[in-house]
C-alpha positions, 0 to 999 in steps of 0.5 A: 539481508537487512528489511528495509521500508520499500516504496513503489513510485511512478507517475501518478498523483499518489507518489508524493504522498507514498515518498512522504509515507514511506519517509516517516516509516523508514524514521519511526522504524530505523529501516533503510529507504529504498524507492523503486520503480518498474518500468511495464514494457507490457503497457507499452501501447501496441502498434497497428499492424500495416504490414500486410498491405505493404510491398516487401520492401516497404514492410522491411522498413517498416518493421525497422522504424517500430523497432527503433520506436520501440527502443526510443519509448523503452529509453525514455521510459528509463529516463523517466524513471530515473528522474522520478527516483531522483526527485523522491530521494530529494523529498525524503532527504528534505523529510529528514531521512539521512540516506535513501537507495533506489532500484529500477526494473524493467517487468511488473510491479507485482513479478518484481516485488514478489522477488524482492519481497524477502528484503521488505520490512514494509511496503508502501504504495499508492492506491492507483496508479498513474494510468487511473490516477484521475479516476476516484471510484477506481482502484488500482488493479496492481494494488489487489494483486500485491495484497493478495500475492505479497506475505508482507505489511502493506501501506496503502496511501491516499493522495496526501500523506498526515502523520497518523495521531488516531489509527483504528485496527479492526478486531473481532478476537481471533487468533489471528487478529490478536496477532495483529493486535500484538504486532500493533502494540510491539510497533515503533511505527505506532508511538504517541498514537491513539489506537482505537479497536473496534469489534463490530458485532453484538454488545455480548459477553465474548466480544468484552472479553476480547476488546478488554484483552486488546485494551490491556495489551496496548495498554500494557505496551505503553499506548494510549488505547481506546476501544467500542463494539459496534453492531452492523454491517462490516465495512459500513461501521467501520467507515462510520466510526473512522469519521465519527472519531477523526481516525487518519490510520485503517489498521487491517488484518490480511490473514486468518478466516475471520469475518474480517478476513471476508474484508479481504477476499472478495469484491468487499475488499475493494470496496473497502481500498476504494471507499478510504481516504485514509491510509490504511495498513494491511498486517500479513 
């Protein structure tokens, strides 16, 4: 079964800007596209129940016209689905990609990517959805739970895609950190990209050791790497030197028990998914 760079789309404000992602990764990985979009009947809005002040026969009725509605709502649905496939298959030919597949289903988001989750190489999606897509301090909750549910990089995108020149992972020389270090350096996704690793933590001996091994292994794969030890809060330095450096890419680890791991496991993760206005890729 081929990987392939898989795109979850709806109706929000973030769709273009997963469908032009989504595209460049396909491109940079030589991965097959496919766009996929889930249609939750749980969302469906619920019909107040009249039932019980109605005579028998105007019950009957009644159960009959929700039924029919419920069936014109879930075939309108599908059909807003199929088009919004469509009009991403468009984009992405028009991005340059030769051939885009696309898949719709019926459950939720989360159910449905943990099924198809073998064939992903990459996930990309955007951080909310189109029930929230007007609210900017609201991060969407299908969001969290694939992150916490998938076992496969994530892309997460604002509302605009820009090809990435700087990306910045955060490091602190774990094991499971320098994994991420390593899958950075060996990624096609990342050619010609400036990639800044940050330690945030104190100037000590130990950090330099880690932050010249992160140096030299980017380096040595052929990346232009640069890299800085900041003290402080976690979350807060790294947005600091994100817009210090005019870095447009947030690599994260969301693996191991680290203190960047703690990013990931609690009410810090979403303050940090929310605060971004830039993409940021989550390495499993």
């Amino acid at each position: 079964m081929t990987e392939q760079v898989m795109a979850a789309i709806d109706g929000s404000q973030f769709s273009e800007a997963v469908c032009d992602s989504a595209a460049w990764a396909s491109l940079a990985l030589g991965a097959p596209l496919t766009f996929l979009h889930v249609n939750d009947n749980h969302t469906a809005p619920e019909e107040q129940d009249l039932s019980g002040n109605l005579s028998l026969g105007a019950r009957e009725h009644l159960m009959e016209e929700l039924s029919r509605l419920d069936e014109e709502r879930a075939r309108v649905a599908q059909e807003q689905g199929r088009l919004m496939l469509q009009a991403a298959k468009e984009r992405a030919l028009e991005d340059g990609v030769a051939e885009a597949a696309t898949r719709q289903r019926n459950g939720t988001l989360v159910e449905t990517l943990e099924e198809l989750q073998d064939e992903i190489r990459l996930l990309v999606l955007g951080k909310r959805g189109e029930g929230v897509d007007q609210a900017s301090e609201h991060l969407g909750s299908n969001l969290e739970r694939v992150i916490r549910t998938l076992h496969r990089p994530i892309l997460m995108v604002p509302s605009a895609f820009t090809r990435p020149e700087k990306v910045m992972i955060a490091f602190d020389g774990s094991k499971t950190t320098r994994k991420g270090v390593e899958m950075l350096a060996r990624s096609p996704l990342f050619e010609g990209v400036t990639v800044h690793v940050v330690i945030v933590g104190g100037d000590l001996a130990d950090n330099r050791s880690h932050l010249d091994w992160a140096l030299e292994t980017l380096r040595g794969a052929g990346h232009e790497a640069e890299g800085a030890i900041r003290p402080g809060e976690v979350e807060g330095t790294l947005h600091a030197y994100q817009e210090e450096q005019g870095i447009d890419m947030l690599v994260m680890g969301a693996y191991g028990h680290s203190r960047i791991r703690h990013l990931l496991v609690g009410s810090t993760t979403t303050d940090m998914l929310r605060r971004t206005r830039i993409p940021l890729l989550l390495l499993r």
